[in-house]
SEROKE-831433 format. One record per residue (C-alpha): residue number from 1; residue in three letters; chain; x, y, z. Coordinates in steps of 0.001 Angstrom, whole numbers, plus 500000, padded with zeros to 6 digits. Example, Ala and Ser with C-alpha at 12.3 -4.5 7.8 and 13.67 -1.06 7.14 Angstrom:
residues 2
[1 'ALA' 'A' [512300 495500 507800]];
[2 'SER' 'A' [513670 498940 507140]];
//
This chain:
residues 386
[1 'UNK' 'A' [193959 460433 931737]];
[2 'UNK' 'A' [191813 461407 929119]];
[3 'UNK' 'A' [190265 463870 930915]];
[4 'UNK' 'A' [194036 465382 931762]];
[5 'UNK' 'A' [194790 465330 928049]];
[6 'UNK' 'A' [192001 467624 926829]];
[7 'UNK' 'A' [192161 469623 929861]];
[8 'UNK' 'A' [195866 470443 928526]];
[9 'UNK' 'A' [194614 470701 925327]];
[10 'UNK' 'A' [192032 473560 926236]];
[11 'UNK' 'A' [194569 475052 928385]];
[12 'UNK' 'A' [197251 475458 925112]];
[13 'UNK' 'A' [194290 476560 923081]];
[14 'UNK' 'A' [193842 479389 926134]];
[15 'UNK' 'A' [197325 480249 925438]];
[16 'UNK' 'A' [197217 480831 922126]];
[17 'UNK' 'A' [193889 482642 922367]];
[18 'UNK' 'A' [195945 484892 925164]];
[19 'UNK' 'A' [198554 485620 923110]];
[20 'UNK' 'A' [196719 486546 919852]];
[21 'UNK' 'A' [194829 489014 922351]];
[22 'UNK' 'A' [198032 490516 923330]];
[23 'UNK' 'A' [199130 490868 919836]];
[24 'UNK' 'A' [195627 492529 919257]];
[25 'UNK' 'A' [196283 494680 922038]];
[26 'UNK' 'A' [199430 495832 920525]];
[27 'UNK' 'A' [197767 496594 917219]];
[28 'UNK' 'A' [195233 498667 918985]];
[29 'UNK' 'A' [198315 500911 920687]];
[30 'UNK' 'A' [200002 501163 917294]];
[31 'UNK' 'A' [196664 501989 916105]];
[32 'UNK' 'A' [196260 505007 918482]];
[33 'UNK' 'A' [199773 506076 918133]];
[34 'UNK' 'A' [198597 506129 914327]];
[35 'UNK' 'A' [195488 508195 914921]];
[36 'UNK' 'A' [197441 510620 917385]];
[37 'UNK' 'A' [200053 511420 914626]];
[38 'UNK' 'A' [196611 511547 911973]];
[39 'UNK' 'A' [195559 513980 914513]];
[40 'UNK' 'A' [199064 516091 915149]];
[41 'UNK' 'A' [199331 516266 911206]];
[42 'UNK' 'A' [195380 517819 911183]];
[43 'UNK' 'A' [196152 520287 913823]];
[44 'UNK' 'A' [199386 520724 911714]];
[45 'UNK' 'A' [196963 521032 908312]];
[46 'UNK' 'A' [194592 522902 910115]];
[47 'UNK' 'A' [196852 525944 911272]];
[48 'UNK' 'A' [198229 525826 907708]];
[49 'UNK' 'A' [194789 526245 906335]];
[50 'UNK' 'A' [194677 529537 908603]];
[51 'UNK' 'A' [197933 530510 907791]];
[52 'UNK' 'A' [197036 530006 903927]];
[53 'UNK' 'A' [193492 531678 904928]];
[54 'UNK' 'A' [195673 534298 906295]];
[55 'UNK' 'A' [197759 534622 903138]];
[56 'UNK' 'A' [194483 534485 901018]];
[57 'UNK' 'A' [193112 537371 902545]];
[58 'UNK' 'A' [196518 539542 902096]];
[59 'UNK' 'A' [196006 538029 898579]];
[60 'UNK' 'A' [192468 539143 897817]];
[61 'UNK' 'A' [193770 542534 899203]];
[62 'UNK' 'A' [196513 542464 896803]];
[63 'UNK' 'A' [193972 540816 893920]];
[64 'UNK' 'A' [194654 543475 891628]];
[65 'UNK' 'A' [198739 543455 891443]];
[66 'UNK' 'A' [198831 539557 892342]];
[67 'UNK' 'A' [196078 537411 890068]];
[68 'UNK' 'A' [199335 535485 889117]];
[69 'UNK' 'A' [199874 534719 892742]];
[70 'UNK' 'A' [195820 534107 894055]];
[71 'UNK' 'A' [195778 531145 891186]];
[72 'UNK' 'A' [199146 529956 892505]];
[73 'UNK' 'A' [197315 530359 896298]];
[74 'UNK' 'A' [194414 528923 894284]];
[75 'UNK' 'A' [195944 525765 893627]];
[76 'UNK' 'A' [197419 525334 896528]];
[77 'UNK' 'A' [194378 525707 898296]];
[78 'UNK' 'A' [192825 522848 896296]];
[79 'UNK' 'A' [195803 520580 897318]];
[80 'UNK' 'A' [194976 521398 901052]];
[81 'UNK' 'A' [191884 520372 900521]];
[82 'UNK' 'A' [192522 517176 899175]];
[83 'UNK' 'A' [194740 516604 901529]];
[84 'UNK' 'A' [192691 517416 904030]];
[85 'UNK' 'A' [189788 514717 902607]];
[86 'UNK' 'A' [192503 512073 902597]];
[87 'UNK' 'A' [193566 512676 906278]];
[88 'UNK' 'A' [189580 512566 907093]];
[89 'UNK' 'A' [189068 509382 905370]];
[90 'UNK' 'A' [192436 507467 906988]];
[91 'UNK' 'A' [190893 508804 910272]];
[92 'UNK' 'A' [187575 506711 909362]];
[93 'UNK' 'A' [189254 504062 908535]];
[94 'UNK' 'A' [191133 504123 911416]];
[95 'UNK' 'A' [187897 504523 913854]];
[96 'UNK' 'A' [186560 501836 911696]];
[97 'UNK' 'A' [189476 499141 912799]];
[98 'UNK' 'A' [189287 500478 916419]];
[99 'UNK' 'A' [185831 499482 916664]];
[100 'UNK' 'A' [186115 495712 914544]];
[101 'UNK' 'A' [189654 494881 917396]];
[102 'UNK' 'A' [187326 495881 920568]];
[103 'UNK' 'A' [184962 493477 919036]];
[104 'UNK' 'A' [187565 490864 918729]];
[105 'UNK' 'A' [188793 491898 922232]];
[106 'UNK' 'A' [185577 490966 923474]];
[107 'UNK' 'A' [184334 488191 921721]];
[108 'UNK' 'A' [188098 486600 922797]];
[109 'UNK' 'A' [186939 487515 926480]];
[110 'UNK' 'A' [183252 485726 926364]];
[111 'UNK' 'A' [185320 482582 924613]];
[112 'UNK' 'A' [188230 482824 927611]];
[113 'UNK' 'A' [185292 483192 930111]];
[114 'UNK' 'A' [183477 480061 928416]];
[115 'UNK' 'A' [186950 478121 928034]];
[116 'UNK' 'A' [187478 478721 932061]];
[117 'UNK' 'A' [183680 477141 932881]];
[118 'UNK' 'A' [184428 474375 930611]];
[119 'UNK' 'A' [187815 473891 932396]];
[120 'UNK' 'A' [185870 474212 935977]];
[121 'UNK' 'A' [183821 471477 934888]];
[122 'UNK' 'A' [186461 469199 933426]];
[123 'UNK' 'A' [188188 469322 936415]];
[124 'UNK' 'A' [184920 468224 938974]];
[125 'UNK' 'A' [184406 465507 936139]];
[126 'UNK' 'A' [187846 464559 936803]];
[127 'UNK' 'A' [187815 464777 940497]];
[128 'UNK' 'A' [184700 462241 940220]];
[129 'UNK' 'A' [186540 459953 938053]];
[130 'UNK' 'A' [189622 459732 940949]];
[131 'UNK' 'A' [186691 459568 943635]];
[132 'UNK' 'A' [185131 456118 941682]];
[133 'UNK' 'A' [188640 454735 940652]];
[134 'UNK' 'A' [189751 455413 944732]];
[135 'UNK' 'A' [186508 453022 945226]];
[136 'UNK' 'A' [186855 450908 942865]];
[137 'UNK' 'A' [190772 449836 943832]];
[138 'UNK' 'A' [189332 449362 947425]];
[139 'UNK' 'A' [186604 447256 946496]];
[140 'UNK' 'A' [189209 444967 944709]];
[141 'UNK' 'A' [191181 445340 947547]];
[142 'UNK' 'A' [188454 443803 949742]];
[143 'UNK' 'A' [187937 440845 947095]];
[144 'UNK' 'A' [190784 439447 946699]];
[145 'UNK' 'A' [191450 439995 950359]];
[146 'UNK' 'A' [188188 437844 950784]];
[147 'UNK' 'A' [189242 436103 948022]];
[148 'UNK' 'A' [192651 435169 950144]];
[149 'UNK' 'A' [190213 434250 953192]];
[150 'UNK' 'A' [188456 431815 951209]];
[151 'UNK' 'A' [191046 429991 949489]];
[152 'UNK' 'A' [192769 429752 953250]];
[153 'UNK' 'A' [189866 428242 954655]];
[154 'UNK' 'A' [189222 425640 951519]];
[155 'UNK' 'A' [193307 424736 952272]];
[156 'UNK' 'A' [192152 424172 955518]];
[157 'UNK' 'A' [189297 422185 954978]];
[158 'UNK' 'A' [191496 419862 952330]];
[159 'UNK' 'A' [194112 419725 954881]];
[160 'UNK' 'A' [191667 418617 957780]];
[161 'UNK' 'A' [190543 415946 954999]];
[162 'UNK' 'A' [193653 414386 954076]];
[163 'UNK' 'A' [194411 414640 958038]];
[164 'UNK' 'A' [191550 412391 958179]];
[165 'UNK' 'A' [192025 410553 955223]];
[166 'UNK' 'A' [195664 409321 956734]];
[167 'UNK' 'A' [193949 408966 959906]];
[168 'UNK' 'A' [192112 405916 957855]];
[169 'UNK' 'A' [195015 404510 956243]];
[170 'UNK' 'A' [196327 404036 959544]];
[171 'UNK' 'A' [193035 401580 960575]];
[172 'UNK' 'A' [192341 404870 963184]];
[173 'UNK' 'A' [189039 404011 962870]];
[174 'UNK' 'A' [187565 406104 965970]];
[175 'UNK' 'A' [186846 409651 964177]];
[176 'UNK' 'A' [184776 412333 965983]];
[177 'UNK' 'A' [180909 413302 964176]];
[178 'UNK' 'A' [182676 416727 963066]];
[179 'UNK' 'A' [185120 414890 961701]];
[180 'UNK' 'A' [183158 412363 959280]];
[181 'UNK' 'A' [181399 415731 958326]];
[182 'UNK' 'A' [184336 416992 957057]];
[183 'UNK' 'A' [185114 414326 955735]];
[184 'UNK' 'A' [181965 413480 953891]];
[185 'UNK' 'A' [179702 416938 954488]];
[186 'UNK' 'A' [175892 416039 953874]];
[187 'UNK' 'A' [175117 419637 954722]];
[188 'UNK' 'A' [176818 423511 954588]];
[189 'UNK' 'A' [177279 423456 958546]];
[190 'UNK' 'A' [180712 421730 958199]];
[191 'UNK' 'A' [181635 424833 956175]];
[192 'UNK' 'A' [180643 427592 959100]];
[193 'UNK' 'A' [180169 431575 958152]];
[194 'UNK' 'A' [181721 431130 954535]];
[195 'UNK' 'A' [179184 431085 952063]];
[196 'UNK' 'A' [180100 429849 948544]];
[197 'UNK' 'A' [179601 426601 946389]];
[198 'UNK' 'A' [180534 423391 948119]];
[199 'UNK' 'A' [180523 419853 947427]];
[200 'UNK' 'A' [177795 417293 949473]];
[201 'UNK' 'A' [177735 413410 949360]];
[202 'UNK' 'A' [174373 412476 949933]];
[203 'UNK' 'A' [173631 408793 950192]];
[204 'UNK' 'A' [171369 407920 947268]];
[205 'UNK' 'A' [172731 410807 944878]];
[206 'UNK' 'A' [176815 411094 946151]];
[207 'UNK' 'A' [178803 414024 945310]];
[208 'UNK' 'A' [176972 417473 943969]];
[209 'UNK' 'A' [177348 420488 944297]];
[210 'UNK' 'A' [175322 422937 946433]];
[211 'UNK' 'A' [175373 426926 947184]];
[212 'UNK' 'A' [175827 427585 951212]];
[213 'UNK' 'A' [174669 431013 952867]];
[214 'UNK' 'A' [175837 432085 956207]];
[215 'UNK' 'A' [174634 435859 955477]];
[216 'UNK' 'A' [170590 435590 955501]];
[217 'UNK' 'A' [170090 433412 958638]];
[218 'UNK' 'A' [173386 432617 960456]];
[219 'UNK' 'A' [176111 429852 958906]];
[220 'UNK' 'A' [175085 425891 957566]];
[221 'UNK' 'A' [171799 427057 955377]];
[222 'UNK' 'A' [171754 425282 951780]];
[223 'UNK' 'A' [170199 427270 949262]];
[224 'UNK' 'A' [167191 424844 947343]];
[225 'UNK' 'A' [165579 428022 945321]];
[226 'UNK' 'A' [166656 431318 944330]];
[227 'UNK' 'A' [164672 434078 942352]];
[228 'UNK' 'A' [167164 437125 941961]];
[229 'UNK' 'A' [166843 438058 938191]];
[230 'UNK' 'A' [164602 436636 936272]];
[231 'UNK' 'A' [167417 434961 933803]];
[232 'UNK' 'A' [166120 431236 934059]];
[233 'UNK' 'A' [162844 430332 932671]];
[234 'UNK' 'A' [161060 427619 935486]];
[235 'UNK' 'A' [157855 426775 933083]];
[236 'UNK' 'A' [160105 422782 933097]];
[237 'UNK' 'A' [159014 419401 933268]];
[238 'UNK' 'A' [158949 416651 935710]];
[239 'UNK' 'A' [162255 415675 934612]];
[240 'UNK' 'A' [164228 419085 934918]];
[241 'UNK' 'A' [162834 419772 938729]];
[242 'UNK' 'A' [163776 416781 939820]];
[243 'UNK' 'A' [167326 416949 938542]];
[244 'UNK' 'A' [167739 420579 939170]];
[245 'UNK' 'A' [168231 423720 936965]];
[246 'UNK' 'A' [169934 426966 936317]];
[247 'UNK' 'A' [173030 428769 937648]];
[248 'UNK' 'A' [174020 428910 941521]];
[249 'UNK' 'A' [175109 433143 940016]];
[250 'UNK' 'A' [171194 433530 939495]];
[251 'UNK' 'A' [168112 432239 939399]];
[252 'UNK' 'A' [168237 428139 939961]];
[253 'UNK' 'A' [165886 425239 941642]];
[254 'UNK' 'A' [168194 422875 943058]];
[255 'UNK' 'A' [166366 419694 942121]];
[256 'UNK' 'A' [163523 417518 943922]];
[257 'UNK' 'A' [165203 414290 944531]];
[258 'UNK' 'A' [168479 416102 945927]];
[259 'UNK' 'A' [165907 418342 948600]];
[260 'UNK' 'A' [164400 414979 949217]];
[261 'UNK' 'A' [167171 412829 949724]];
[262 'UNK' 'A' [168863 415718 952001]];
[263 'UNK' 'A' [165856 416068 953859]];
[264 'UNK' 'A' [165522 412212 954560]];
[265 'UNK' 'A' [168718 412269 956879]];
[266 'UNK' 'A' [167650 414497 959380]];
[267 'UNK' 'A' [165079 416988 960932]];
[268 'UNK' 'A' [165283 420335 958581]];
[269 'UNK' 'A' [164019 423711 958998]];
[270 'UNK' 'A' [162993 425705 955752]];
[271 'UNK' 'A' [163918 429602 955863]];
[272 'UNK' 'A' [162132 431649 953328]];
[273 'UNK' 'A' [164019 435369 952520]];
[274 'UNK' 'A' [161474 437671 950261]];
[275 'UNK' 'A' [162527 441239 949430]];
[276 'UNK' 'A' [159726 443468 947995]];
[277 'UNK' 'A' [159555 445819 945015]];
[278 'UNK' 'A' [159334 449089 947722]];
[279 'UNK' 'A' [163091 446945 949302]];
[280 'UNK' 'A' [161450 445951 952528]];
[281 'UNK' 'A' [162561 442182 953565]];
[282 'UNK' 'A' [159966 439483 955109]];
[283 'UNK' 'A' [160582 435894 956229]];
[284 'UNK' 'A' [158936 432781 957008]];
[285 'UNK' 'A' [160645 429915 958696]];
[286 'UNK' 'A' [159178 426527 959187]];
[287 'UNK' 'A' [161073 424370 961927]];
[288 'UNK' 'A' [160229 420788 959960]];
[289 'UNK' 'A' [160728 420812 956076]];
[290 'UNK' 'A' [160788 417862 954257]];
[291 'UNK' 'A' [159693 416388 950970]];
[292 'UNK' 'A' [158699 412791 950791]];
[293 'UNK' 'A' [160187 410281 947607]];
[294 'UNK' 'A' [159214 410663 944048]];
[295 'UNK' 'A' [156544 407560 944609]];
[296 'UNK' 'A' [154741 410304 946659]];
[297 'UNK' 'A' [155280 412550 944585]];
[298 'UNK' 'A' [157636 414745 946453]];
[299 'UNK' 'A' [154990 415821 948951]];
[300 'UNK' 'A' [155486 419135 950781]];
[301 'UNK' 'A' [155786 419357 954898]];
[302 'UNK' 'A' [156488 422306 956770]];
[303 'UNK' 'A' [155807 422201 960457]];
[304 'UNK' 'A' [155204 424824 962869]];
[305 'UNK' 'A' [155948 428848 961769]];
[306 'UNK' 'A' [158378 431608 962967]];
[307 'UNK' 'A' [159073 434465 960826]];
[308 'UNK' 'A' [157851 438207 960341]];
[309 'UNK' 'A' [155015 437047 957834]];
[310 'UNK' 'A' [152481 434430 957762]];
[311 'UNK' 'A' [151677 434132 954463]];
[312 'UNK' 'A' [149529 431762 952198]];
[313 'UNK' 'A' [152527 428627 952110]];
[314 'UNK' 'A' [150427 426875 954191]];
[315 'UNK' 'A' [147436 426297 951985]];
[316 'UNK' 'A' [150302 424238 949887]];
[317 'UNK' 'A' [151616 421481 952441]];
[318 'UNK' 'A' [150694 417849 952214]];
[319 'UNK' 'A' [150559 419093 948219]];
[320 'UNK' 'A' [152503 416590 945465]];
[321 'UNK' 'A' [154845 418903 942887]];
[322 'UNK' 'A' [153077 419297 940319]];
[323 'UNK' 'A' [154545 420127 936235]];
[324 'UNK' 'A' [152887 420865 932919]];
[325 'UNK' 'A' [153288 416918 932143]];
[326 'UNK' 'A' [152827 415479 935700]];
[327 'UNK' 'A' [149288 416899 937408]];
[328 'UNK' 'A' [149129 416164 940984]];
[329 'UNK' 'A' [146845 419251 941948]];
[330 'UNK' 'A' [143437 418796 942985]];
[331 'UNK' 'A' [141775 420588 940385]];
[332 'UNK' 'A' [139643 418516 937880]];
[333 'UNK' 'A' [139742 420276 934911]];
[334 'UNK' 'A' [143369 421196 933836]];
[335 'UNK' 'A' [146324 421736 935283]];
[336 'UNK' 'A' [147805 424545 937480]];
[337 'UNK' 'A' [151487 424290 936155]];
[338 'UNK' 'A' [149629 425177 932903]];
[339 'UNK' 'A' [147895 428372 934407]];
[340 'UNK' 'A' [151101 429377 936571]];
[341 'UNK' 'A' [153747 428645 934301]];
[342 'UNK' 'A' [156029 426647 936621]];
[343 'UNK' 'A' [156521 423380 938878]];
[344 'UNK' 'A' [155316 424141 942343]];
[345 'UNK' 'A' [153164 422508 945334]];
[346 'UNK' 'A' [150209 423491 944108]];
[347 'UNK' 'A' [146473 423310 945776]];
[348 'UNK' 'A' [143876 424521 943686]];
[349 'UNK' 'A' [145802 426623 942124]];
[350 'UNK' 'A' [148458 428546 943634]];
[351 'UNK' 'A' [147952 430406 946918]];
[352 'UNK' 'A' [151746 431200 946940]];
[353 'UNK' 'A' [153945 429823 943836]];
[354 'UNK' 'A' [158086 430910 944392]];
[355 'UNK' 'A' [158243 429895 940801]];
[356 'UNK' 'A' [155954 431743 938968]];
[357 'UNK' 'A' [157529 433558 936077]];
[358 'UNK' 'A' [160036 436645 937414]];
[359 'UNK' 'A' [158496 439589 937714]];
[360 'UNK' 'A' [154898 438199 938782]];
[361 'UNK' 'A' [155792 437161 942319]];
[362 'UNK' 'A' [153206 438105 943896]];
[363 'UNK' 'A' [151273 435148 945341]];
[364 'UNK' 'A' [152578 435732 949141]];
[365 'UNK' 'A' [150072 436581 951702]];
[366 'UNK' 'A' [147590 436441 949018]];
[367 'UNK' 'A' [148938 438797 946580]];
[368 'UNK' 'A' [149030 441639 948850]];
[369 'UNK' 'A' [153207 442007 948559]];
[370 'UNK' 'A' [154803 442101 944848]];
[371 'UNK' 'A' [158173 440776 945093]];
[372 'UNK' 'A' [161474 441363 943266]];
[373 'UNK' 'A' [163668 438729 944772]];
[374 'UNK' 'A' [162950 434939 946596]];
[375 'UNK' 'A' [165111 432677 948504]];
[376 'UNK' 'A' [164579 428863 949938]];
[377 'UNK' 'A' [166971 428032 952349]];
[378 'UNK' 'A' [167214 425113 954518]];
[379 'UNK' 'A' [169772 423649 957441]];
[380 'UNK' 'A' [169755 421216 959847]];
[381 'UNK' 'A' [167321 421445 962891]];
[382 'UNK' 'A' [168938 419597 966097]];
[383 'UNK' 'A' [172628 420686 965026]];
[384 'UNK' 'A' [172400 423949 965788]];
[385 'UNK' 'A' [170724 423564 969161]];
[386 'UNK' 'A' [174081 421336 970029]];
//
């Protein structure tokens, strides 16, 4: 609307600029009408000079009987001339005006011209601005029509829970395996292709939230580690990773006792999504991820590989976790959360660290492949081959 306003705007000023032209124009006409009757009054002045030269020379003939008469023609003669002078300087004048209105005239044309390229461009800048609102309204469109779709399917869930909740009221204690998921979901799989944040109960830890992905990899895959922005800072100690940090929006490590204690139920797989700095995707998928207690200190297994890069994760299982105040790496001589900045599996020192401060990821495949953006996923082995 702004743009509409000022386009109006220039288009009044236009006007105005028109009409003073055409009132220009008309000063010009009167102008020449003006210098025509200048010129009809010299032709007029002219043949009197002739006429008087005329009379002059019947004078001079005459010059002895007439000297009272030649002084009179005399004088007469003089007033001509002024006259004459006077005429010639209102016609400068004139020619003087002509020449200042056709500058006007055109300097109004190369500032219409310039107002009409300015209105050209006003109007493709305003064309653009419909073009991104027309997007914009359909992108809301789509999310709070996913938005809908999401809110229908957590109704459904809560209903399918308090369907099973009165099923146990009523000492209906025969409930089917998808049921108890739904019930009380140790994984995302209950929760099928919607990703989102969902609520677990985990024996050992109960009820905490977790972020599910069904767009990477298929539906049921929790999210344990993501590197998309660099916002959270992962130099933390033993404490911090094994509670879990950051925000489920960004960057976040979901905590070591919670991968531990999920991992404990069941067979895992781990699914590893790395995008480069050049935007070409890789992954590495191990079909038997696990991390043992904090006695062990949360030991790293991966089991057998599948993915469109082998890179250097191996060199890091059977590892503890190691922190900046809790060294579990095998080097003697200080410690390679120290060096690397961040919690991580590490050997001696990092062959591939996820954690490593944003913008150095790097470590994959030996260092070969910089990376802007990491993702740990993980999901249940044996239920998806059921």
């Amino acid at each position: 609307m702004e743009k509409y306003h000022e386009i109006v705007r220039i288009h009044e000023t236009f006007m105005k600029e028109a009409a003073l032209l055409n009132e220009y124009k008309n000063k010009v006409i009167k102008g020449e009408n003006d210098l025509q009757l200048c010129q009809n009054k010299v032709d007029k002045s002219e043949s009197e000079i002739n006429s008087q030269q005329n009379i002059i020379l019947k004078l001079k003939e005459q010059l002895t009987d007439k000297s009272t008469n030649l002084e009179n023609c005399q004088v007469q003669l003089k007033s001509l001339d002024s006259t004459l002078i006077e005429k010639g300087k209102n016609i400068k004048a004139l020619n003087s005006r002509l020449i200042e209105k056709d500058e006007n005239i055109k300097r109004l044309s190369e500032n219409i011209k310039s107002n009409k390229e300015h209105q050209k461009t006003l109007e493709l800048e305003l064309e653009k601005s419909k073009s991104i609102i027309i997007k914009h309204e359909n992108d809301i469109q789509l999310c709070r029509l996913e938005n809908n779709k999401l809110n229908r399917i957590s109704e459904n869930i809560r209903e399918e829970q308090k369907k099973i909740q009165l099923k146990l009221t009523e000492n209906e204690t025969k409930l089917s395996q998808s049921e108890l998921d739904m019930l009380s979901p140790t994984t995302c799989l209950p929760f099928g292709d919607y990703s989102g944040v969902y609520e677990l109960n985990v024996s050992g830890i109960g009820l905490f939230d977790v972020l599910c992905d069904s767009q990477l990899a298929g539906p049921g895959w929790i999210v344990i580690q993501q590197r998309v922005g660099g916002d959270e800072n992962f130099n933390r100690d033993w404490a911090t990773y094994r509670k879990g940090f950051g925000s489920f929006e960004s960057d976040f490590f979901l905590g070591l006792e919670k991968i531990h204690r999920i991992t404990s139920l069941q067979r895992f797989e781990l699914y590893i999504h790395l995008v480069a700095q050049n935007g070409r995707t890789y992954n590495a998928r191990y079909d038997d991820f696990k991390i043992s207690d904090e006695d062990n200190g949360y030991a790293l297994s991966l089991g057998k590989f599948n993915g469109t890069i082998e890179g250097s994760m191996r060199k890091h299982e059977n590892m503890k976790f190691t922190t900046f105040d809790h060294d579990n790496d095998k080097v003697d001589n200080g410690n390679c959360a120290v060096w690397g900045k961040s919690g991580w599996w590490y050997n001696s020192c990092s062959y591939c660290n996820l954690n490593t401060p944003y913008g150095s990821l790097y470590c994959w495949n030996y260092g070969t492949i910089l990376l802007k953006e990491v993702k740990m996923l993980i999901r249940p082995k044996e239920a998806m081959k059921k």
